[in-house]
Chimera marker file (.cmm) of the C-alpha trace (Angstrom):
<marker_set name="trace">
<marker id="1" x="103.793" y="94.948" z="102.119" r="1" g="1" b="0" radius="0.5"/>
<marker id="2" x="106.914" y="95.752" z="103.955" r="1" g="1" b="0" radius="0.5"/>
<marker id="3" x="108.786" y="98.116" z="106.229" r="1" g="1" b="0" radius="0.5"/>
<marker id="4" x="111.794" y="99.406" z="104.285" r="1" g="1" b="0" radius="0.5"/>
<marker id="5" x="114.950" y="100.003" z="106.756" r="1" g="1" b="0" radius="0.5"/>
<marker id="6" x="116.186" y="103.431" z="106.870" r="1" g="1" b="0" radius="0.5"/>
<marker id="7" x="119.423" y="105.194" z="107.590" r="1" g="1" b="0" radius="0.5"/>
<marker id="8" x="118.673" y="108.104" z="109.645" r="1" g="1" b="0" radius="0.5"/>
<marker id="9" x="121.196" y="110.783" z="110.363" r="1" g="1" b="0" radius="0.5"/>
<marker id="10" x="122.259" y="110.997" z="112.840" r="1" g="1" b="0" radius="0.5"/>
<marker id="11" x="121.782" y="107.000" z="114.025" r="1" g="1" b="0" radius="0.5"/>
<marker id="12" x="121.460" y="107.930" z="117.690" r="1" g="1" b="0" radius="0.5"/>
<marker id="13" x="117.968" y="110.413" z="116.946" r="1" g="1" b="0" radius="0.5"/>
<marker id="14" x="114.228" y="109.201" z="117.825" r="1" g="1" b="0" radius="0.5"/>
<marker id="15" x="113.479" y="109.261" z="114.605" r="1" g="1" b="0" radius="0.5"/>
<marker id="16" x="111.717" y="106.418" z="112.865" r="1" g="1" b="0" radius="0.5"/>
<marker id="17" x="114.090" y="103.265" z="111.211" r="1" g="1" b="0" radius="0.5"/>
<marker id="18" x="111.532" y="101.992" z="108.904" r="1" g="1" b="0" radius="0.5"/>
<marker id="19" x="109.350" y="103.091" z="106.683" r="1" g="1" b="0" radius="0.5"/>
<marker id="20" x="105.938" y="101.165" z="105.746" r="1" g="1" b="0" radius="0.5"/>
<marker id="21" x="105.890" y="100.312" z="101.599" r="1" g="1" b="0" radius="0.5"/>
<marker id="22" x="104.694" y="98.467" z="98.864" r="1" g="1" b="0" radius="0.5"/>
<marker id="23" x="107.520" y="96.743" z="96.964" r="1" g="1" b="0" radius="0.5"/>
<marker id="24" x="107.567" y="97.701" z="93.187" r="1" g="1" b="0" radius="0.5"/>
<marker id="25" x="110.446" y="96.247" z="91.424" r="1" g="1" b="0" radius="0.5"/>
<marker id="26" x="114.154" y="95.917" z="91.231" r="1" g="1" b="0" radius="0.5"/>
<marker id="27" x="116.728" y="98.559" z="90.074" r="1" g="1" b="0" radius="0.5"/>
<marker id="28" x="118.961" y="95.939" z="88.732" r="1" g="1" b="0" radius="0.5"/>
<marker id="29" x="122.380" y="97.357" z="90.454" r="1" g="1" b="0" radius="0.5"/>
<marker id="30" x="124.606" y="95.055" z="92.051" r="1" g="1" b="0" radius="0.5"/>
<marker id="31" x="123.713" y="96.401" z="95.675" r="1" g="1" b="0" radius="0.5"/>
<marker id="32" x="119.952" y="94.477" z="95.353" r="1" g="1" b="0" radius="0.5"/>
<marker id="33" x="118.215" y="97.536" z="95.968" r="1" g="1" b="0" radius="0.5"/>
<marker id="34" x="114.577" y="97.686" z="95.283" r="1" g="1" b="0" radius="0.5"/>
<marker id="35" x="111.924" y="100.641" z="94.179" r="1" g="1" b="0" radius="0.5"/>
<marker id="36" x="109.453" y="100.800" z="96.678" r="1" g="1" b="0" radius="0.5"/>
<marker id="37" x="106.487" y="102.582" z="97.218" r="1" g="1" b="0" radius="0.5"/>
<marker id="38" x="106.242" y="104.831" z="100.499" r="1" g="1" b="0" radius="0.5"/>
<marker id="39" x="102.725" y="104.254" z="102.095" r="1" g="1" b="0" radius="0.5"/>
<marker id="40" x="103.486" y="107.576" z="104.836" r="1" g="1" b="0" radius="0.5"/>
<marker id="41" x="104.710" y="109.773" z="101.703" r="1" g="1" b="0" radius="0.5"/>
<marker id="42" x="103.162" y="108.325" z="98.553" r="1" g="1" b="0" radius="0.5"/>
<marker id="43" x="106.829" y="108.758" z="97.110" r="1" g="1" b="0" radius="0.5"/>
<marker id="44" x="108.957" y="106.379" z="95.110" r="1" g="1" b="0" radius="0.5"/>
<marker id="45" x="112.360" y="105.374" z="97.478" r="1" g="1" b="0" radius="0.5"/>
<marker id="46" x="114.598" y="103.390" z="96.953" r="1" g="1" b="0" radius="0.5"/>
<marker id="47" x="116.049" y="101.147" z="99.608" r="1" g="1" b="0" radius="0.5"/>
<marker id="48" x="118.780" y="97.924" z="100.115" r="1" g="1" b="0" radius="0.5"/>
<marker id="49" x="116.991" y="96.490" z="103.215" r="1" g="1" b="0" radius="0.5"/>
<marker id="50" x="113.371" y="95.236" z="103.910" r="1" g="1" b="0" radius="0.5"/>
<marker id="51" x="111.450" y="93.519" z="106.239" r="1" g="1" b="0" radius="0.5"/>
<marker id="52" x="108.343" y="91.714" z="104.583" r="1" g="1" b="0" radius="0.5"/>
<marker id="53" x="105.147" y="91.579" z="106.281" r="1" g="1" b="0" radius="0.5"/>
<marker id="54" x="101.575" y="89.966" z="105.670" r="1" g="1" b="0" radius="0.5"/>
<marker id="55" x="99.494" y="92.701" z="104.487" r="1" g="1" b="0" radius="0.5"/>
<marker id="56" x="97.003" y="93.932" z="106.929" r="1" g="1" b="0" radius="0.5"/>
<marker id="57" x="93.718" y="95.259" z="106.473" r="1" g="1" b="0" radius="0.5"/>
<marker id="58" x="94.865" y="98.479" z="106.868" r="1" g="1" b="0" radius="0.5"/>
<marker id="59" x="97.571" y="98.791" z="104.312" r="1" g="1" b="0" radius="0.5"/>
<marker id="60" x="94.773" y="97.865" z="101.979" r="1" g="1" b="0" radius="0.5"/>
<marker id="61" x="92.754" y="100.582" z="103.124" r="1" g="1" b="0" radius="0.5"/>
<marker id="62" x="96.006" y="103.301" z="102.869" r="1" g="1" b="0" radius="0.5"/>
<marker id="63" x="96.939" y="101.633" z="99.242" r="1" g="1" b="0" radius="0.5"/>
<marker id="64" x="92.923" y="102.181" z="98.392" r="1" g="1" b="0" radius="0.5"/>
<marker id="65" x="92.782" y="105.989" z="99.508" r="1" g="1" b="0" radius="0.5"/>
<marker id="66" x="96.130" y="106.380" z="97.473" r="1" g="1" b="0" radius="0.5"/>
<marker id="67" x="93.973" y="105.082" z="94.030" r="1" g="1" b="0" radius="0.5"/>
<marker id="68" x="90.965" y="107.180" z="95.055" r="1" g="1" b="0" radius="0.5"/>
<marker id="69" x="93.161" y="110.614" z="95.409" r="1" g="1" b="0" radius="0.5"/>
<marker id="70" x="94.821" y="109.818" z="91.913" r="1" g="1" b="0" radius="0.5"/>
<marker id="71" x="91.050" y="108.941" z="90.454" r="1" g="1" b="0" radius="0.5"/>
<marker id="72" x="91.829" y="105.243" z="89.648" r="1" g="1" b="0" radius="0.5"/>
<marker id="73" x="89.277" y="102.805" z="89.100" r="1" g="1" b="0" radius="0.5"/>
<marker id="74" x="88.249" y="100.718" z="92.056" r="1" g="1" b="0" radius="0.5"/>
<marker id="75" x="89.876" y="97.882" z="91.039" r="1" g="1" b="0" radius="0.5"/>
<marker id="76" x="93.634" y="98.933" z="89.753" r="1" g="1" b="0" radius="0.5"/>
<marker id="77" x="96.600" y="100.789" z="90.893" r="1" g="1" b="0" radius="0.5"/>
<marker id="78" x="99.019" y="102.276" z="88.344" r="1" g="1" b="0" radius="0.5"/>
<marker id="79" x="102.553" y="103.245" z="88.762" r="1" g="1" b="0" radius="0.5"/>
<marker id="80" x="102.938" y="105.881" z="85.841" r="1" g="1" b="0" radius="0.5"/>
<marker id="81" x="106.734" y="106.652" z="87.156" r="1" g="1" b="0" radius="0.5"/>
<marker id="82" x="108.495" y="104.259" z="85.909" r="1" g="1" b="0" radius="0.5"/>
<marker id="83" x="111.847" y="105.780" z="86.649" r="1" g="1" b="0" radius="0.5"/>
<link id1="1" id2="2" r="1" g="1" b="0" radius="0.2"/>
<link id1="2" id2="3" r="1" g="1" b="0" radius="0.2"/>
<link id1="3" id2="4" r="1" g="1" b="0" radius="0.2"/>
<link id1="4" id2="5" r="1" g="1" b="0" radius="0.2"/>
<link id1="5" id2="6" r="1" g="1" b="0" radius="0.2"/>
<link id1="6" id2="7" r="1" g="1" b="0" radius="0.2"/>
<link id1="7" id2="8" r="1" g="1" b="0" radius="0.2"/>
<link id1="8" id2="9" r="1" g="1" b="0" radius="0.2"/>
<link id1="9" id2="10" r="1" g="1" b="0" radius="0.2"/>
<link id1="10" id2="11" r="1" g="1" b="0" radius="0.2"/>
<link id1="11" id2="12" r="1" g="1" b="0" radius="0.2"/>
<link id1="12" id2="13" r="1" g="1" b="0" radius="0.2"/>
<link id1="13" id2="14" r="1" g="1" b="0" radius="0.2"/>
<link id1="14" id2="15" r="1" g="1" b="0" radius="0.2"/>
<link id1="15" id2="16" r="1" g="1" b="0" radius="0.2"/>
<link id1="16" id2="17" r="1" g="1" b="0" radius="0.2"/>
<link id1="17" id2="18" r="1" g="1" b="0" radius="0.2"/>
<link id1="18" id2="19" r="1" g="1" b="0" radius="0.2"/>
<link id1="19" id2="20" r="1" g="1" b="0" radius="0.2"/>
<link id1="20" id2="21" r="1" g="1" b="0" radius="0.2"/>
<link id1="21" id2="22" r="1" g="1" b="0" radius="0.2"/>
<link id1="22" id2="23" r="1" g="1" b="0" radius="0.2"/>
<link id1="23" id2="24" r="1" g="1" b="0" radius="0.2"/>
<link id1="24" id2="25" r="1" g="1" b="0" radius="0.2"/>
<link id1="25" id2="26" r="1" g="1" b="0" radius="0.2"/>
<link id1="26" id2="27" r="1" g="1" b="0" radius="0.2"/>
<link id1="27" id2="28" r="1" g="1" b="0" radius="0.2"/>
<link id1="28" id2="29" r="1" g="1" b="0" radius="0.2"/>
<link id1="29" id2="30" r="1" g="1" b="0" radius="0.2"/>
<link id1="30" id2="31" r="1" g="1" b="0" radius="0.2"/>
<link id1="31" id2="32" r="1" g="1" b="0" radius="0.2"/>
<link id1="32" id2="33" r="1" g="1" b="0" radius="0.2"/>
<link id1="33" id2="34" r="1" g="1" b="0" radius="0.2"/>
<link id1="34" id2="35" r="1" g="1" b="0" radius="0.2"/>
<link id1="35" id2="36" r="1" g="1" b="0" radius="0.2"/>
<link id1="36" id2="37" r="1" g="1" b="0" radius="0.2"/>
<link id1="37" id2="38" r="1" g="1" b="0" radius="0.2"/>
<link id1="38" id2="39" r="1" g="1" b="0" radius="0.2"/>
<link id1="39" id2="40" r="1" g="1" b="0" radius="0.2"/>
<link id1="40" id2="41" r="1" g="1" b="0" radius="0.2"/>
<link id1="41" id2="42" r="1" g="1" b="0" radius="0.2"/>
<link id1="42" id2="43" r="1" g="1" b="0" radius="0.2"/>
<link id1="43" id2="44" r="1" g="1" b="0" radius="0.2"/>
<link id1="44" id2="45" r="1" g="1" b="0" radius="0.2"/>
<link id1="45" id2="46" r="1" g="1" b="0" radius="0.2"/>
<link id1="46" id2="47" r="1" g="1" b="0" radius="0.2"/>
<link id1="47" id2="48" r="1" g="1" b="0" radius="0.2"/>
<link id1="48" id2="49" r="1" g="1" b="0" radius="0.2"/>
<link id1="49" id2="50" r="1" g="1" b="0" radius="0.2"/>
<link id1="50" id2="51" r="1" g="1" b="0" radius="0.2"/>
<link id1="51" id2="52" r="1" g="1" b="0" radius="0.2"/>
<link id1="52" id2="53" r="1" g="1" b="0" radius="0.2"/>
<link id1="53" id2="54" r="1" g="1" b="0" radius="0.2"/>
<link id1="54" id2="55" r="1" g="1" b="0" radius="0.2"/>
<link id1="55" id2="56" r="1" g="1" b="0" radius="0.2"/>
<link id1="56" id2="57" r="1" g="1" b="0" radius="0.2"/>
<link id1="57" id2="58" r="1" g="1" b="0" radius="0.2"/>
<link id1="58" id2="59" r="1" g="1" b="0" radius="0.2"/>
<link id1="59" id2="60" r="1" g="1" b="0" radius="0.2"/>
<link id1="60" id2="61" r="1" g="1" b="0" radius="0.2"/>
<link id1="61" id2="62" r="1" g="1" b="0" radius="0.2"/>
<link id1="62" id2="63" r="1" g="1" b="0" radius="0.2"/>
<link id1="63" id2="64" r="1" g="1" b="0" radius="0.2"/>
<link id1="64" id2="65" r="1" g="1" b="0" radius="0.2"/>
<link id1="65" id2="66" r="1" g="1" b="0" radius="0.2"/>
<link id1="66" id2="67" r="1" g="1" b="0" radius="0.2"/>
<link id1="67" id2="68" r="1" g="1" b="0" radius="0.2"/>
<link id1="68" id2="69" r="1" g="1" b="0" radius="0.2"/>
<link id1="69" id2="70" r="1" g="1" b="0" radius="0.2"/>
<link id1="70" id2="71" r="1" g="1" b="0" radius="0.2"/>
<link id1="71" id2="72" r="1" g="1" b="0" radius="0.2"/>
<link id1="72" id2="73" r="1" g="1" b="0" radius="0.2"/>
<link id1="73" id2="74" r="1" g="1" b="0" radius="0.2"/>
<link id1="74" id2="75" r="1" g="1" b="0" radius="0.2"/>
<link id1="75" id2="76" r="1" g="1" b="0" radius="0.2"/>
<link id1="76" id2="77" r="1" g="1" b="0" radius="0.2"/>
<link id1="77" id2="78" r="1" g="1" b="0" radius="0.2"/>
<link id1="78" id2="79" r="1" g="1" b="0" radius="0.2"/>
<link id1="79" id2="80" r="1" g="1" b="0" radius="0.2"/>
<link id1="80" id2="81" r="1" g="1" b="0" radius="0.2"/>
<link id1="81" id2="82" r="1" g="1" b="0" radius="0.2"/>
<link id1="82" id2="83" r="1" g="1" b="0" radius="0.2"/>
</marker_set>
């Protein structure tokens, strides 16, 4: 689990700077930036910064109503989009 840092525009707004996630894999460019999966969206974003966390109950929770909406079994979670 980890809050991905955003760029909002324009920097000076009240808008939220992070974004909670699960981190998925690397893209492999020279940047470092990582896949990640958005826990407020249920969207794959990209991002070049991250702050890791310990994963709280909660997240588990969010990650478990994510599997239930897409009809998983109780124990998995697959990532079809592998782009």
């Amino acid at each position: 689990y980890c809050e991905t840092h955003d760029q909002p525009k324009p920097f000076n707004s009240m808008k939220p700077r992070t974004t909670p996630s699960i981190a998925l894999r690397p893209t492999g460019n020279a940047q470092g930036t990582h896949k990640f999966f958005s826990l407020e969206t249920g969207t794959l974003i990209k991002r070049n910064y991250w702050t890791e966390y310990p994963m709280p109950d909660s997240i588990i929770q969010k990650v478990n109503q994510y599997g239930k909406k897409a009809m998983q079994p109780d124990d998995t979670f697959t990532f079809a989009n592998r782009n």
